[in-house]
C-alpha positions in Angstrom: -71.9 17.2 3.7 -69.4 14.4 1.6 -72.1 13.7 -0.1 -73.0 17.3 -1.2 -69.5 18.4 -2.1 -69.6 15.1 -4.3 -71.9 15.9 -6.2 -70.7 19.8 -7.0 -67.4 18.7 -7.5 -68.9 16.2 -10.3 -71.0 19.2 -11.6 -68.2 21.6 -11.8 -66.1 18.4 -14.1 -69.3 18.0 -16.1 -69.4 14.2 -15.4 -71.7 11.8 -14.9 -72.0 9.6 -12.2 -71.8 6.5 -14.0 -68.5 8.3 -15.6 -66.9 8.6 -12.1 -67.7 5.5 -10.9 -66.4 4.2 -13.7 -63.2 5.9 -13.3 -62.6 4.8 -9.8 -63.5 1.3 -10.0 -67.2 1.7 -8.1 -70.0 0.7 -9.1 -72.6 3.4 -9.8 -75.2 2.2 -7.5 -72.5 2.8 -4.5 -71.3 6.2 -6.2 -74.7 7.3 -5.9 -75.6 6.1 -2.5 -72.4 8.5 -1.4 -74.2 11.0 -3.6 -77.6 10.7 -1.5 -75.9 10.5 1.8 -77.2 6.6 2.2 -73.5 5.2 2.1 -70.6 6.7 3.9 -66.9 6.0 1.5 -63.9 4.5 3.3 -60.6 6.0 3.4 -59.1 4.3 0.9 -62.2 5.9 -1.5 -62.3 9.3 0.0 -58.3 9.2 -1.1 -59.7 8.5 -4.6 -61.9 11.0 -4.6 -59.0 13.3 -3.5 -56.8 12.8 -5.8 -59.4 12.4 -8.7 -60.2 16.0 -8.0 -56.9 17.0 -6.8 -58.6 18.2 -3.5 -57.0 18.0 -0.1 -59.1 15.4 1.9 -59.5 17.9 4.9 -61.4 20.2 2.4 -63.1 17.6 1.0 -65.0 16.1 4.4 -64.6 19.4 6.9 -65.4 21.7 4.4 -68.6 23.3 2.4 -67.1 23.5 -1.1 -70.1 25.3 -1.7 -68.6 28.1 0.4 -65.4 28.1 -1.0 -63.7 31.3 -2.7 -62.8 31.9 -6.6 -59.2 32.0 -5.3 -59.8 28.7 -3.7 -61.2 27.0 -6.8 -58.9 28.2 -9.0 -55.9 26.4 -7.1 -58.0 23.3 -6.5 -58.4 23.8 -10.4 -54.8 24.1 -11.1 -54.5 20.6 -9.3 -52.4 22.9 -6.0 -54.4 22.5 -3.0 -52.7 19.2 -1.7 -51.4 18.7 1.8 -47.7 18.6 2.2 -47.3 19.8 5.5 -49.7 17.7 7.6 -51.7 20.1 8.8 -54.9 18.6 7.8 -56.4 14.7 8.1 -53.2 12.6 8.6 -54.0 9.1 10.3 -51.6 6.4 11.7 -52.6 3.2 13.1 -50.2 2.2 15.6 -49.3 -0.2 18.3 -47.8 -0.4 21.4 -46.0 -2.9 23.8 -47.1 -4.1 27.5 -45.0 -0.7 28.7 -46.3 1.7 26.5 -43.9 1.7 23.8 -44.6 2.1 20.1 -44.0 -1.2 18.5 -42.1 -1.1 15.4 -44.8 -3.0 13.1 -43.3 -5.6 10.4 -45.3 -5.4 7.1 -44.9 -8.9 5.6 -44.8 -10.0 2.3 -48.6 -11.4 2.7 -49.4 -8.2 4.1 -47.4 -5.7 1.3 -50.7 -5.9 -1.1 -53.5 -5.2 1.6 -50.9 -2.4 3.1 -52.6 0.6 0.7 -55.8 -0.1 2.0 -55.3 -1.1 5.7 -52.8 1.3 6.3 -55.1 3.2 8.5 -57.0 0.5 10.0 -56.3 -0.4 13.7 -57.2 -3.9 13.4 -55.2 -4.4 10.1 -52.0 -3.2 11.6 -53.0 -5.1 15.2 -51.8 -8.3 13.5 -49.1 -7.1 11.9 -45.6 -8.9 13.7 -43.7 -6.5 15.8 -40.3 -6.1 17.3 -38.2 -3.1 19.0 -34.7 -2.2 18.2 -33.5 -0.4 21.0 -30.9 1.6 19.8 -33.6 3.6 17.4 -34.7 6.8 19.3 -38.0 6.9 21.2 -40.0 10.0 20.2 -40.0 8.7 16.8 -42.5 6.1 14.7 -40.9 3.2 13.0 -42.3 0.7 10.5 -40.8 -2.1 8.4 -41.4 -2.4 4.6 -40.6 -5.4 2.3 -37.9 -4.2 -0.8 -39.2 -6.3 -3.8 -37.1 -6.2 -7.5 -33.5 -4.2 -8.0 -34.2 -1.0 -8.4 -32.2 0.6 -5.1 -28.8 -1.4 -4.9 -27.5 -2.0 -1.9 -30.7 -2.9 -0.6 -31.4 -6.1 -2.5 -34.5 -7.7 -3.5 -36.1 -9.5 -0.1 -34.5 -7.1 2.5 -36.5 -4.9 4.7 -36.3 -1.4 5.4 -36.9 0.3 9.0 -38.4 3.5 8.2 -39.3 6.5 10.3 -42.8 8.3 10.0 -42.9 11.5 7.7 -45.5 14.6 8.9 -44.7 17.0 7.0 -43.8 15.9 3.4 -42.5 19.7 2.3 -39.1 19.0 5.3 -38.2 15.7 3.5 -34.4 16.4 2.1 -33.9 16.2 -1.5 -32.7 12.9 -3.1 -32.7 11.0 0.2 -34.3 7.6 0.4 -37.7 7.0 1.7 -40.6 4.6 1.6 -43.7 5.7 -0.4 -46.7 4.4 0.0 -48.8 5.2 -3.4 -52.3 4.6 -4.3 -51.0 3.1 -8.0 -48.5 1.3 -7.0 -48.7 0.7 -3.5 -45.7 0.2 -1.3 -41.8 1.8 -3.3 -38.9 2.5 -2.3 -36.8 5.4 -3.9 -34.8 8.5 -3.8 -37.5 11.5 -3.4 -37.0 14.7 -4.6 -39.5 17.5 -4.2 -41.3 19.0 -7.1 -43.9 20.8 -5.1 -43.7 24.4 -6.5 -43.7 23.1 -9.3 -47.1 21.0 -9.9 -46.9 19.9 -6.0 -45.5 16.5 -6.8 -42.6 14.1 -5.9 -39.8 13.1 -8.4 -39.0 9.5 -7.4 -35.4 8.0 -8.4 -33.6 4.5 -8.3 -30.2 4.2 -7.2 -30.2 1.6 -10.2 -29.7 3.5 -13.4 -31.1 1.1 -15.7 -34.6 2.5 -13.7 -36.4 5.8 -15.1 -37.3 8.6 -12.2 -41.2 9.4 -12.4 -43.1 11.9 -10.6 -46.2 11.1 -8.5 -48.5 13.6 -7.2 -49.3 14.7 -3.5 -52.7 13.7 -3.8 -51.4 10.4 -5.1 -49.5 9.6 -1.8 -51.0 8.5 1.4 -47.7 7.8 3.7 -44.0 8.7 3.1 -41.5 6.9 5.5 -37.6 8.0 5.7 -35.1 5.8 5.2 -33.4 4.9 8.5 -31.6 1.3 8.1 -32.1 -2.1 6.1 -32.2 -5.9 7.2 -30.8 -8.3 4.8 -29.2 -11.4 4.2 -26.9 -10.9 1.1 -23.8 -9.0 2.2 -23.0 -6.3 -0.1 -20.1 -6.6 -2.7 -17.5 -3.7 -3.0 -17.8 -2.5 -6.7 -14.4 -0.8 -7.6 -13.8 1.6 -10.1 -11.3 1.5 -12.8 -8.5 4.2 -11.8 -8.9 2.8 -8.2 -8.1 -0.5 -9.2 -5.4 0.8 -11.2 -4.2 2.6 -8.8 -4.1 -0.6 -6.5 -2.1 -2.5 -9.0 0.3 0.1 -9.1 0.8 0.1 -5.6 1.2 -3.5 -5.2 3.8 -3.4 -8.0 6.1 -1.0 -6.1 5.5 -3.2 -2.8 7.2 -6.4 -5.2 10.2 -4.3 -6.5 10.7 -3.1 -2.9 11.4 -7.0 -1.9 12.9 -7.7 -4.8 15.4 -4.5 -3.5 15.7 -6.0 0.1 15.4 -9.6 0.1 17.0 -10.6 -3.0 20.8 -10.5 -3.1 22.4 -8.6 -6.2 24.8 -10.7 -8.4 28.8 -9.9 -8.2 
């Protein structure tokens, strides 16, 4: 059935094969073979695919597209049909310790760049380090992501983040921080804000203002992880601002004249 809804979906964009192969870094020999049913696309393709048609991947492999509505199309058309709310294909690879407990898996700097495409994959994930921080509740899943560049002071270039696994992207809160695992750009780290009635995207902002926010699309996205601590070894400086500084000065100026007052005997 892939294969079938492949190729209508390519018919109803008026492309070629050798166009969309093109487009999604395959070679057209393998585009075709998904075509003819002879090849069976990964994930990580299938995710292409999605988000080159702007089609939720549960509609794309459970469904018959040649059965789908008008009113269907026309929101697959307007680039609205993406899955927010987790109610369709969502997979985590996971691990767990000798008592049953969900490891919290440590994604190294060697492993950042394989990340987008062996997120999903049970044995890429199996060799990722682990650890457990007790204090972090149980009925949650926890992963650690590395923080490259400046863009989301405190956290410094080189720290790590402990996120906690996002279901349902609509319930995320507005402007909080969250790992973002992106098909571009792989692993990010930023303020999200949602933009989903709008063209069902996320705004993404750095704490750093020198940084611009973009938006990324749902289809674009393949995990979102909240914010839930950070593991560094630079100790954040206190930045002050100019009135409270002022203020400081002032205060330490009436402290002076007050000892001047007390300990410092008046002449005759």
């Amino acid at each position: 059935m892939i294969g079938d809804n492949l190729k209508l979906l390519r018919k109803r964009k008026k492309v070629s094969q050798e166009e969309i192969a093109s487009d999604l870094g395959l070679t057209r020999s393998s585009y075709s073979g998904y075509e003819n049913g002879v090849a069976e696309p990964n994930l990580l393709t299938l995710m292409k695919f999605s988000e080159y048609y702007n089609l939720s991947l549960d509609k794309l492999i459970k469904r018959d597209l040649a059965k789908v509505t008008d009113a269907e199309w026309d929101k697959i058309d307007k680039g609205i049909d993406a899955d927010v709310e987790g109610k369709n294909v969502r997979i985590i690879a996971m691990t767990v310790d000798g008592d049953n407990n969900d490891n919290i898996e440590l994604v190294s700097e060697k492993a950042r760049a394989g990340y987008t495409t062996g997120f999903s994959d049970p044995e890429f994930i199996s060799v990722l380090p682990t650890f457990q921080l007790p204090f972090l509740k149980k009925d949650r899943k926890y992963r650690t992501f590395p923080i490259k560049g400046d863009s989301m002071p405190p956290v410094s270039d080189g720290s790590y983040v402990v996120a906690e696994y996002v279901d349902n992207w609509s319930n995320i809160k507005d402007g909080y921080p969250h790992i973002v695992i992106t098909l571009d750009d792989g692993i990010v780290f930023k303020n999200v804000f949602k933009r989903l009635s709008d063209n069902q995207s996320f705004q993404l902002c750095s704490t750093n203002p020198m940084y611009e926010p973009y938006e990324v699309h749902a289809n674009n996205i393949v995990e979102m992880w909240k914010f839930v601590n950070y593991i560094s070894s630079d100790v954040p400086t206190q930045e002050f601002k100019e009135s409270e500084l002022t203020a400081a000065i002032l205060d330490l100026q009436k402290d002076v004249k007050h000892l001047k007052n007390v300990y410092i005997p008046r002449k005759s």
